[in-house]
C-alpha positions as CSV (number, residue, x, y, z in Angstrom):
1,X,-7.0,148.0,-170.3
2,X,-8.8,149.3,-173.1
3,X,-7.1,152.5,-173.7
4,X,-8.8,153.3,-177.1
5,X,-11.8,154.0,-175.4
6,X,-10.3,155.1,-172.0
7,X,-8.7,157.8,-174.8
8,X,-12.6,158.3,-176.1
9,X,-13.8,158.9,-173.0
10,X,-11.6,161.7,-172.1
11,X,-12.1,163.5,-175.6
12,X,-15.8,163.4,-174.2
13,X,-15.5,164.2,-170.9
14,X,-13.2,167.5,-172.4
15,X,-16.7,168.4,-174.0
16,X,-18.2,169.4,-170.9
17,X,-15.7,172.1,-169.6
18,X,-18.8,174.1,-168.2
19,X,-19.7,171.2,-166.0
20,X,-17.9,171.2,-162.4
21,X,-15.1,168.1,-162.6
22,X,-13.0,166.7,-159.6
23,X,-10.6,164.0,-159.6
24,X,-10.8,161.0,-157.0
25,X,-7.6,159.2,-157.0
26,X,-7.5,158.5,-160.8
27,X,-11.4,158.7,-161.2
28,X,-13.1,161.8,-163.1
29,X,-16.1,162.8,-161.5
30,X,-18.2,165.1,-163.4
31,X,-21.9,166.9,-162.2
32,X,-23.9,165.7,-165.4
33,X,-28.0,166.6,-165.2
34,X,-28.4,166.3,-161.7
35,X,-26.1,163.3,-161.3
36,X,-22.6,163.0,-159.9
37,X,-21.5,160.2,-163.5
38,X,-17.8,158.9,-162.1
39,X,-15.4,157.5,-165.2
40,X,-12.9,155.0,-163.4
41,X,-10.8,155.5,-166.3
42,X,-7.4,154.9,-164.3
43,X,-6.1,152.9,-161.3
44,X,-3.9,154.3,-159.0
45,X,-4.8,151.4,-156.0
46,X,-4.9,148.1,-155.6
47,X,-8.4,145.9,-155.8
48,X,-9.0,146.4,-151.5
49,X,-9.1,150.0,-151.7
50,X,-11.9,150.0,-154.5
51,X,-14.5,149.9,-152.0
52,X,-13.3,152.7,-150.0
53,X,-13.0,154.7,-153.4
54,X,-16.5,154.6,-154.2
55,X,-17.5,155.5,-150.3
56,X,-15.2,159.0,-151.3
57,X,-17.4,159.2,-154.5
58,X,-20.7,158.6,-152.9
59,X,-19.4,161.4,-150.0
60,X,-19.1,163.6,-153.0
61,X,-22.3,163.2,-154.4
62,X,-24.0,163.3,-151.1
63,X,-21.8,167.0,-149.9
64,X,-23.4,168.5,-153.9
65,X,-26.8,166.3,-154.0
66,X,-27.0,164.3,-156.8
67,X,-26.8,160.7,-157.7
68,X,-23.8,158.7,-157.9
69,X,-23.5,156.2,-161.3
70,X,-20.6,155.1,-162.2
71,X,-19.6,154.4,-166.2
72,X,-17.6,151.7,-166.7
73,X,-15.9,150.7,-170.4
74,X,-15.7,147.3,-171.8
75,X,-12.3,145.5,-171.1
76,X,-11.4,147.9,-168.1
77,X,-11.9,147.4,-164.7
78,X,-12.6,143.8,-164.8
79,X,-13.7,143.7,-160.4
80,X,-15.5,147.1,-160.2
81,X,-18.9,145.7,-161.5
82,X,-19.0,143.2,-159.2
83,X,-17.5,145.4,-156.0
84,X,-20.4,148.0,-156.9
85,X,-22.6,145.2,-156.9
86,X,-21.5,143.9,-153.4
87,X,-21.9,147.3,-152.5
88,X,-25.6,147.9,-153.7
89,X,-25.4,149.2,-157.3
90,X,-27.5,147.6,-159.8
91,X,-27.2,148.3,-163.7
92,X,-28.8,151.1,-164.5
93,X,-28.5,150.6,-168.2
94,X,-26.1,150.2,-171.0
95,X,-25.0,151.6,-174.2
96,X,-22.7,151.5,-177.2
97,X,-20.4,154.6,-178.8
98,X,-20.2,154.8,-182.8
99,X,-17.3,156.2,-184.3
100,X,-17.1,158.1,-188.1
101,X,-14.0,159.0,-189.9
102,X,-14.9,160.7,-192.3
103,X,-11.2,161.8,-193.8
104,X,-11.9,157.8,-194.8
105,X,-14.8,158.6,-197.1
106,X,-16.9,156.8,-194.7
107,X,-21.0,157.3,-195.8
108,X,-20.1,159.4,-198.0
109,X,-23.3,158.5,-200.4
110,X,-25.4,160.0,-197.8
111,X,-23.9,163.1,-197.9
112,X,-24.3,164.6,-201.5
113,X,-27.4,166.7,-201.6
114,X,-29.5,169.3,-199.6
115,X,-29.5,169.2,-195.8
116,X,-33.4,168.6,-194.7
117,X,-33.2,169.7,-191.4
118,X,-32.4,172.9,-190.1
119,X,-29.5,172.3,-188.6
120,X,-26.8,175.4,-187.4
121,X,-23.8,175.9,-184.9
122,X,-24.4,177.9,-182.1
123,X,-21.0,179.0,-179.6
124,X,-20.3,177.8,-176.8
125,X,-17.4,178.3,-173.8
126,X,-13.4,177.3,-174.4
127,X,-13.8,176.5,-178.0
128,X,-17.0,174.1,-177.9
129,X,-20.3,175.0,-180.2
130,X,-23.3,173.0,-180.2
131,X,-25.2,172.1,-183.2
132,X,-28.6,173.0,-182.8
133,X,-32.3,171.9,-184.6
134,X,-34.0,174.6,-183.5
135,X,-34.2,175.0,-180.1
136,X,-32.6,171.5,-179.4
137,X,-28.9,170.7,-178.8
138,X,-28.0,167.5,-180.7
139,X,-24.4,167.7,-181.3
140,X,-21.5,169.2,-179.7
141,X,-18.7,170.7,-182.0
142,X,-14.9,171.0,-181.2
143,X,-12.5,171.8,-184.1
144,X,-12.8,168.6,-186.0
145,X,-14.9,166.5,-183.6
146,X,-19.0,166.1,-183.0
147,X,-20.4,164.2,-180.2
148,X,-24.1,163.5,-180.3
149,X,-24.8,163.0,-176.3
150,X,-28.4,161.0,-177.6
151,X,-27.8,158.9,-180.9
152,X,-31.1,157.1,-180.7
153,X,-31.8,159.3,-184.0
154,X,-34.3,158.7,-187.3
155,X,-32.3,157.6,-190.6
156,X,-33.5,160.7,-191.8
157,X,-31.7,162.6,-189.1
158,X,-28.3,160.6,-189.2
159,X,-28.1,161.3,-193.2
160,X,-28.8,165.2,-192.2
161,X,-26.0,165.5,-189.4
162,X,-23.5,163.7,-191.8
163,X,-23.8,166.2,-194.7
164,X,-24.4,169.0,-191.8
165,X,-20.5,167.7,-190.6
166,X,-18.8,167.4,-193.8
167,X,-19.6,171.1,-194.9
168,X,-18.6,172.2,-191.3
169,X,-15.4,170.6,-191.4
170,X,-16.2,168.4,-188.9
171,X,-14.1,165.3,-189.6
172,X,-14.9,162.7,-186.9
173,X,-18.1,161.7,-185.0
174,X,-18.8,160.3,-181.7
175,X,-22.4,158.9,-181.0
176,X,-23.4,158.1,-177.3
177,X,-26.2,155.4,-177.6
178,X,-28.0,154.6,-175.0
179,X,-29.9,151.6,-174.2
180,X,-28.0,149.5,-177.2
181,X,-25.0,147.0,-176.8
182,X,-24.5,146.6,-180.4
183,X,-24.4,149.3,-183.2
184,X,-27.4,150.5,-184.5
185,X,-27.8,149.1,-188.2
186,X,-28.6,152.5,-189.9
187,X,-25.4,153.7,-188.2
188,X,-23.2,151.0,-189.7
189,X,-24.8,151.4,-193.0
190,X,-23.6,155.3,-193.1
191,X,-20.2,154.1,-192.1
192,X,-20.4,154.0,-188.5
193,X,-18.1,151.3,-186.7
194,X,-18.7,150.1,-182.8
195,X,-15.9,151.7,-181.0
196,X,-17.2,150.1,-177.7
197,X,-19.9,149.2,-174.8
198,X,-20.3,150.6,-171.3
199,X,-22.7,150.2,-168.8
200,X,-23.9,152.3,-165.8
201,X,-24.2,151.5,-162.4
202,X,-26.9,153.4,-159.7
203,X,-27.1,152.4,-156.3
204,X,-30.5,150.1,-155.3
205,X,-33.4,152.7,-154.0
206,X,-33.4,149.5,-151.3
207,X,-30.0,150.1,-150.3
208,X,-30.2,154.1,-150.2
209,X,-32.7,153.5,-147.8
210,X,-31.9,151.1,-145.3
211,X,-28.6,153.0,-145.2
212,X,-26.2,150.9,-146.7
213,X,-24.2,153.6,-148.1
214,X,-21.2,153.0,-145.6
């Protein structure tokens, strides 16, 4: 198991303690933007009762009416993918989480000098803030921690965020970034490291139809 990230994952999933959260033996399931996203961060059954797992999640989603995609993190569980896929999931899409420590000095070229953007912390619920460009949400703050849900950003943007964090005390940053299985080259240049790939998994349109759900 990859429990670095498995570790990740839940510091991100605590992010969202707005957003309704159930637990289906050992799998988080968290209503996310119209989507039921399930994080089989944990087993607690053996490889036959997978299948009857992800019927329980797709009940779920079906009793609050969104989608069901599941998130799965490199090096951990090695026969979902291909149960989901027996089961009519397709990959939806991938992505890759960037990691920033910057108590190690990491970009820390970038971050002399004047922050461009307009950039500000707004509060939140239980702790969180959101850093905001305007009207836009583009980071989300707790204590020492910022996770950027969209890190498909400009250079210009990236330099911004790091100054933004180092005079907010902000001493690690997470970057969700979608549609990439390696890490970006801007982000490696500022000090960035890949902390790991996952990919997501929706259920075939085909197979919603035909009712294949089970």
């Amino acid at each position: 198991m990859n429990e670095p990230a498995i570790r990740t994952e839940e510091q991100i999933i605590s992010l969202f303690p707005d957003r309704e959260t159930q637990v289906c033996r050992g799998w988080v399931l968290k209503r996310m933007e119209g989507q039921l996203l399930v994080y089989p961060l944990y087993y607690k059954f053996s490889e036959g009762d997978i299948p009857e797992n992800i019927r329980r999640c797709e009940e779920i989603s079906r009793q609050c009416g969104a989608g069901c995609v599941f998130r799965i993190v490199e090096h951990t569980n090695y026969h979902l993918s291909s149960i989901l896929t027996d089961n009519g999931y397709r990959l939806e899409k991938c992505g890759v989480v960037g990691e920033c420590d910057l108590t190690r000095n990491a970009g820390e070229p970038c971050m002399e000098g004047k922050i461009q953007g307009e950039l500000f912390l707004n509060n939140g619920n239980g702790g969180t803030e959101y850093v905001m460009a305007g009207e836009t949400v583009i980071g989300i703050k707790r204590q020492g921690l910022l996770f950027l849900p969209d890190g498909n950003l400009s250079d210009t943007g990236l330099e911004d965020i790091l100054r933004f964090a180092a005079a907010n005390g902000i001493v690690r940053i997470l970057a969700d970034i979608p549609g990439r299985e390696e890490l970006p080259e801007q982000y490696g240049r500022l000090g960035f490291h890949r902390a790991y790939l996952y990919r997501r998994y929706q259920k075939n349109k085909e197979a919603k139809s035909s009712g294949k759900e089970g």
